[in-house]
PDB file of N, CA, C and O in Angstrom:
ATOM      1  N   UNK A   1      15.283  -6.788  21.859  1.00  0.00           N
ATOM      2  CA  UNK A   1      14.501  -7.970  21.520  1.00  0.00           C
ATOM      3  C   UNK A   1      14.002  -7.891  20.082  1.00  0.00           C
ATOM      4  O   UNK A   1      13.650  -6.855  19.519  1.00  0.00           O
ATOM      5  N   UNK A   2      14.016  -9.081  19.575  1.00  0.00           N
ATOM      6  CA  UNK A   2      13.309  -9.165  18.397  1.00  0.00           C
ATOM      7  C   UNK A   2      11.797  -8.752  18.343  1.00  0.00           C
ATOM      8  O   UNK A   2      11.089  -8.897  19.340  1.00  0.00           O
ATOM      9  N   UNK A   3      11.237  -8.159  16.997  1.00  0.00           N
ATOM     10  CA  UNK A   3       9.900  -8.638  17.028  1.00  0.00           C
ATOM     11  C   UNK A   3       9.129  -9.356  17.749  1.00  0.00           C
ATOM     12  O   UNK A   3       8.302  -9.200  18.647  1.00  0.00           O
ATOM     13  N   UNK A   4       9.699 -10.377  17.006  1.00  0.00           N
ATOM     14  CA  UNK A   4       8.882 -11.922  17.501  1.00  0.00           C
ATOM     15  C   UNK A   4       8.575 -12.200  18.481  1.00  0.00           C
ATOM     16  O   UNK A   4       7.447 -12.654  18.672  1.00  0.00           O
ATOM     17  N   UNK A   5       9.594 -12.007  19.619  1.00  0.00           N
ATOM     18  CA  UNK A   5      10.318 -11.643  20.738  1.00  0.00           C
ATOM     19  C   UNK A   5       8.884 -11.018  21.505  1.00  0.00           C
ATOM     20  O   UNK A   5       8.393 -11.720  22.388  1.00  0.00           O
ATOM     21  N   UNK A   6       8.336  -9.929  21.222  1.00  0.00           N
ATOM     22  CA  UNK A   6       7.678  -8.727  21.878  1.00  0.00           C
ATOM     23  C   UNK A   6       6.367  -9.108  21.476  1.00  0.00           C
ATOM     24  O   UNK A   6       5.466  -8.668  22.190  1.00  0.00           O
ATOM     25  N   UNK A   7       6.012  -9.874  20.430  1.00  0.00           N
ATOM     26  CA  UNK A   7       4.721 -10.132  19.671  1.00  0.00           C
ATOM     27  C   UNK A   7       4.433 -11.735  21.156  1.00  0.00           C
ATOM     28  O   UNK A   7       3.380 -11.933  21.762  1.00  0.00           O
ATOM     29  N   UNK A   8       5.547 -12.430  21.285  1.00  0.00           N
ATOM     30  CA  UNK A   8       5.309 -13.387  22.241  1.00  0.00           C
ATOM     31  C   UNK A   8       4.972 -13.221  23.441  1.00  0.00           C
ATOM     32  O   UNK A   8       4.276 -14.056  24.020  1.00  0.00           O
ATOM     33  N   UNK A   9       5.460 -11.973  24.096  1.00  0.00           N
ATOM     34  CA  UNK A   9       5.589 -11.656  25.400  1.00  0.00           C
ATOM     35  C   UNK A   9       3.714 -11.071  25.184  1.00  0.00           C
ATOM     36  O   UNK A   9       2.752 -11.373  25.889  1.00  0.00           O
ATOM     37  N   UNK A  10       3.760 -10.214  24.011  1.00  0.00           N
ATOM     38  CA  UNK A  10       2.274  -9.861  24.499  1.00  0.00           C
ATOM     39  C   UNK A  10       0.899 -10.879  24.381  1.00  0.00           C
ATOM     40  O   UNK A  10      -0.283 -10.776  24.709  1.00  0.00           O
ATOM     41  N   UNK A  11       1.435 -11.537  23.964  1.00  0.00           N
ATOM     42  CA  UNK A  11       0.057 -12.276  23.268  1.00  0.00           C
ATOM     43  C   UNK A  11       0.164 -13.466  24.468  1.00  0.00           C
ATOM     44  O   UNK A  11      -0.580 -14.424  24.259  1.00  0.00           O
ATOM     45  N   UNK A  12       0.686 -13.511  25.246  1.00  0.00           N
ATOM     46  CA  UNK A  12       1.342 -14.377  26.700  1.00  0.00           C
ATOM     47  C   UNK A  12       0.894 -13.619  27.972  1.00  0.00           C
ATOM     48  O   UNK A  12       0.697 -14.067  29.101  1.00  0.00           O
ATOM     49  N   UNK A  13       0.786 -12.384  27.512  1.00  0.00           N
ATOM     50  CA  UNK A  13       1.112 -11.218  29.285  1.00  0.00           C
ATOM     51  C   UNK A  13      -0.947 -11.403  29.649  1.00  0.00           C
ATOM     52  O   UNK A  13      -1.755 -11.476  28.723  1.00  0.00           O
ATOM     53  N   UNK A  14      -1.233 -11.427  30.705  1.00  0.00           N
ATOM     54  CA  UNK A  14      -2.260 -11.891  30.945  1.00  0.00           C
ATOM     55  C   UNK A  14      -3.288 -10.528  30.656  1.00  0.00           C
ATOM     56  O   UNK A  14      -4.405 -10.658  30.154  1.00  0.00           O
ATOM     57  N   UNK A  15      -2.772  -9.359  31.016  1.00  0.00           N
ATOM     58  CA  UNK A  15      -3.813  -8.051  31.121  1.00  0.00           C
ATOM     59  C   UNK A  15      -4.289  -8.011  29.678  1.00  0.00           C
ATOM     60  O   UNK A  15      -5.482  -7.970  29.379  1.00  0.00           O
ATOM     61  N   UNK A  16      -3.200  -8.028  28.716  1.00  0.00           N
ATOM     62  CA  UNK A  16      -3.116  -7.784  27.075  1.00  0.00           C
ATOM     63  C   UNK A  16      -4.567  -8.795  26.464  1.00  0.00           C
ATOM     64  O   UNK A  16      -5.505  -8.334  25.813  1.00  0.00           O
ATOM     65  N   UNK A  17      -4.393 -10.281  26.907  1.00  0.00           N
ATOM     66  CA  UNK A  17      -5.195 -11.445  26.793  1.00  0.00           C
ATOM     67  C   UNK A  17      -6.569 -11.164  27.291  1.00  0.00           C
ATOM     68  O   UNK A  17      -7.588 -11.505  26.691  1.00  0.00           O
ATOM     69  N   UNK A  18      -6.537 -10.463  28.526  1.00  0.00           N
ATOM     70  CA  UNK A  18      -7.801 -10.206  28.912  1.00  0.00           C
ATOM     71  C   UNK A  18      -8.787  -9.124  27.811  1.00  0.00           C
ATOM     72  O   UNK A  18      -9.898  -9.230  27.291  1.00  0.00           O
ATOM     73  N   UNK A  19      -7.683  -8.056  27.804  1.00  0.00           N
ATOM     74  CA  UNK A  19      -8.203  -6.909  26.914  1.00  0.00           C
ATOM     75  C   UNK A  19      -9.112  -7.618  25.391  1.00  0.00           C
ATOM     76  O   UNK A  19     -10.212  -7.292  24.946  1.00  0.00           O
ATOM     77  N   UNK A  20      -8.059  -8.747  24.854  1.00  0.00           N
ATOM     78  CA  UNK A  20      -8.802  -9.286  23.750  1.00  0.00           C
ATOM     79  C   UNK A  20      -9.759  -9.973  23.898  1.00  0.00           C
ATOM     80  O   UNK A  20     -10.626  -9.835  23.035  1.00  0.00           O
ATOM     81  N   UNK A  21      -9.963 -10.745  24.752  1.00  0.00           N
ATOM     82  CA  UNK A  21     -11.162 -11.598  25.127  1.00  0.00           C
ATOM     83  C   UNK A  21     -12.365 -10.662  25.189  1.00  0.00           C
ATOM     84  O   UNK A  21     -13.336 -10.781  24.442  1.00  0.00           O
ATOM     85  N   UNK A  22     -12.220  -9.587  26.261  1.00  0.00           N
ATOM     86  CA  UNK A  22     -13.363  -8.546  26.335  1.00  0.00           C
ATOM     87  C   UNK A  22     -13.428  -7.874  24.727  1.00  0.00           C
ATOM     88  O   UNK A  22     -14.516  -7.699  24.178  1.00  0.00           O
ATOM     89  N   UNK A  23     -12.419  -7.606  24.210  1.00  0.00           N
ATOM     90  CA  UNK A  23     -13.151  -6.928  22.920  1.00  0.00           C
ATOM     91  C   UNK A  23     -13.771  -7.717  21.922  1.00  0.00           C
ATOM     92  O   UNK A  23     -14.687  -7.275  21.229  1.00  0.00           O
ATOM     93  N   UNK A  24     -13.178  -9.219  21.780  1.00  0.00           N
ATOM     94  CA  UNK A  24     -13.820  -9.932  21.242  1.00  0.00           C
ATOM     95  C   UNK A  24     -15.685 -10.217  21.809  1.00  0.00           C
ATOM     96  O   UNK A  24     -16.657 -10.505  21.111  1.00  0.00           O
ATOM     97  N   UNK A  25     -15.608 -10.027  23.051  1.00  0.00           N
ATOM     98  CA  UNK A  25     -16.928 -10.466  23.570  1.00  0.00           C
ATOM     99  C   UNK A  25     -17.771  -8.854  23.250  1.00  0.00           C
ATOM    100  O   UNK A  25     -18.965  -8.834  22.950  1.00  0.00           O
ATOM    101  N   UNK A  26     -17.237  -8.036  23.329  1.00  0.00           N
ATOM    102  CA  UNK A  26     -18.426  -6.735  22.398  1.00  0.00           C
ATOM    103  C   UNK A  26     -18.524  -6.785  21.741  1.00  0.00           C
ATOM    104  O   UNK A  26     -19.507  -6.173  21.322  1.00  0.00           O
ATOM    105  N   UNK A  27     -17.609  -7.626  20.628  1.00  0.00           N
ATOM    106  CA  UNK A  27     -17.929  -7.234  19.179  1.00  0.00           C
ATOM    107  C   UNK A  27     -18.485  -8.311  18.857  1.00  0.00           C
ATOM    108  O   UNK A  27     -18.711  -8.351  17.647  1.00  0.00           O
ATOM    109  N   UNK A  28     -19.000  -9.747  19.748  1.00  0.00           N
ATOM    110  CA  UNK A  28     -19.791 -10.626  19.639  1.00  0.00           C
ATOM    111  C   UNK A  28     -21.146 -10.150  20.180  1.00  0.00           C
ATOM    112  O   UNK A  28     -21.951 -11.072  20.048  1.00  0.00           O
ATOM    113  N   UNK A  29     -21.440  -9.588  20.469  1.00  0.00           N
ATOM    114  CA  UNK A  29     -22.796  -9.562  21.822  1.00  0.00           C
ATOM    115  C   UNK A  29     -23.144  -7.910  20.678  1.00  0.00           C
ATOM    116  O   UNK A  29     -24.301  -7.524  20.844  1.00  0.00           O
ATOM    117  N   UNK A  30     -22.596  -7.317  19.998  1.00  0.00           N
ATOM    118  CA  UNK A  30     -23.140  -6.558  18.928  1.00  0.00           C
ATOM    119  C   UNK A  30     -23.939  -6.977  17.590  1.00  0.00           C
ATOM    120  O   UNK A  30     -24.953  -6.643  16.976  1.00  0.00           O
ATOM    121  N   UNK A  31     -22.629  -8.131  17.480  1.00  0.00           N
ATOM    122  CA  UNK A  31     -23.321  -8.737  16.349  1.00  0.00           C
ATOM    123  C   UNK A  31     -24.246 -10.044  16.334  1.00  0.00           C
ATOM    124  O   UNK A  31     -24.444 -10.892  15.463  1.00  0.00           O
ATOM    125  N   UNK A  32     -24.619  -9.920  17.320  1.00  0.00           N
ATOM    126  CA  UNK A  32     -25.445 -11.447  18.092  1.00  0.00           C
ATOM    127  C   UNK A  32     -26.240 -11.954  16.777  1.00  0.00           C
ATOM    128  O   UNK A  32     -26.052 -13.015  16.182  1.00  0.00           O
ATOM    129  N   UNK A  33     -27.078 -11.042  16.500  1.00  0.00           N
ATOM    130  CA  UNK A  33     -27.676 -11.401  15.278  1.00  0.00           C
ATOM    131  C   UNK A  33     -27.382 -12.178  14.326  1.00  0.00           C
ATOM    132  O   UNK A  33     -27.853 -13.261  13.978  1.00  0.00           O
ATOM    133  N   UNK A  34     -26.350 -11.373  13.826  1.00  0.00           N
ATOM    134  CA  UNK A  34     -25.786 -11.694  12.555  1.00  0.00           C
ATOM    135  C   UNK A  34     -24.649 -13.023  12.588  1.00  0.00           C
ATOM    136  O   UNK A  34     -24.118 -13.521  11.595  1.00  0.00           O
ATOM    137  N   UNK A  35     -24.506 -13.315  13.609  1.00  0.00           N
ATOM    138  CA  UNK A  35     -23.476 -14.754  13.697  1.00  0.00           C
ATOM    139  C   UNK A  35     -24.370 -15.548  14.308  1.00  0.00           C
ATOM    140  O   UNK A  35     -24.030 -16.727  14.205  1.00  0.00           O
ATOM    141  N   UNK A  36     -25.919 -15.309  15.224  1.00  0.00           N
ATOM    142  CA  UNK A  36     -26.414 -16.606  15.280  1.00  0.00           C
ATOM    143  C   UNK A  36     -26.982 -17.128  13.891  1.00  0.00           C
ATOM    144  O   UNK A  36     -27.105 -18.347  13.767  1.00  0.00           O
ATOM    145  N   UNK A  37     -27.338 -16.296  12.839  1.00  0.00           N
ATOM    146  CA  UNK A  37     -27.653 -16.642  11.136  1.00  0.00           C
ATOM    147  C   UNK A  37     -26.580 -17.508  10.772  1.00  0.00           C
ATOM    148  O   UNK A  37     -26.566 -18.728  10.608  1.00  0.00           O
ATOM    149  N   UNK A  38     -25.636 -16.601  10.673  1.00  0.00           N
ATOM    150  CA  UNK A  38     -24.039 -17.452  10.260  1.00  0.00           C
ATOM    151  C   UNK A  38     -23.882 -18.948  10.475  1.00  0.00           C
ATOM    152  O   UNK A  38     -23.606 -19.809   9.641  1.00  0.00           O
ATOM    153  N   UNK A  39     -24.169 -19.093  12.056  1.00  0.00           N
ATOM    154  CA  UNK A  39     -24.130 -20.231  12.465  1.00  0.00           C
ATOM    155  C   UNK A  39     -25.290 -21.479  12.321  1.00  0.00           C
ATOM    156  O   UNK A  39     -25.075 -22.691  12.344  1.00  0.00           O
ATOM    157  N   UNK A  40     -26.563 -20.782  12.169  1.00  0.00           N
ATOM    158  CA  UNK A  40     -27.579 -21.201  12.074  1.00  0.00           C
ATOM    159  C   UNK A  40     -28.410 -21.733  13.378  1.00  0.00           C
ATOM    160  O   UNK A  40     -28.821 -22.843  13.716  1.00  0.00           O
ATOM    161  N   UNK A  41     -28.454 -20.726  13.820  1.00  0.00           N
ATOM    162  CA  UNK A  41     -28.737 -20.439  15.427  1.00  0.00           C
ATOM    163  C   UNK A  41     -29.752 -19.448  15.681  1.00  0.00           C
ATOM    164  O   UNK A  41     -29.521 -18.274  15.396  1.00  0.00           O
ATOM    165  N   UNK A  42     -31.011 -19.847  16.261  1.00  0.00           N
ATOM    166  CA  UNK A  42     -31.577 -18.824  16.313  1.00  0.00           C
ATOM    167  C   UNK A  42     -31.565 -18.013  17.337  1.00  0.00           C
ATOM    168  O   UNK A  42     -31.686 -18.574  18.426  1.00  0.00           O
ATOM    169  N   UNK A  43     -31.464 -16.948  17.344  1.00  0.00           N
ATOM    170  CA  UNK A  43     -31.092 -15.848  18.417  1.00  0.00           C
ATOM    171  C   UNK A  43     -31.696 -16.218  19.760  1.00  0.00           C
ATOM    172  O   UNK A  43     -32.547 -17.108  19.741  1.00  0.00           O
ATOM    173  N   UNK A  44     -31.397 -15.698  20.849  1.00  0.00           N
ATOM    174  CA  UNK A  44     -32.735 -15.573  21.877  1.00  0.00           C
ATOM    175  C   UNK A  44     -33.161 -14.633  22.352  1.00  0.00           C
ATOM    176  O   UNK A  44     -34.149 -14.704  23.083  1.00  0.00           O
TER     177      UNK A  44
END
């Protein structure tokens, strides 16, 4: 298979998707702070 090929299958395969969602959500809920500023949101 191509690259492309393997870059599709993962970013598609559901466990892989999950994994990013959860790391995205620690590395949100770390920086809570600093992106409710960003956003202009005040924390709670």
């Amino acid at each position: 298979t191509s690259g492309a090929g393997v870059l599709s299958y993962l970013l598609f395969e559901a466990g892989y998707c999950s994994e990013l969602i959860e790391l995205g959500r620690k590395d949100a809920l770390a920086k809570r702070e600093e992106l409710s500023r960003f956003l202009g949101l005040t924390p709670n």
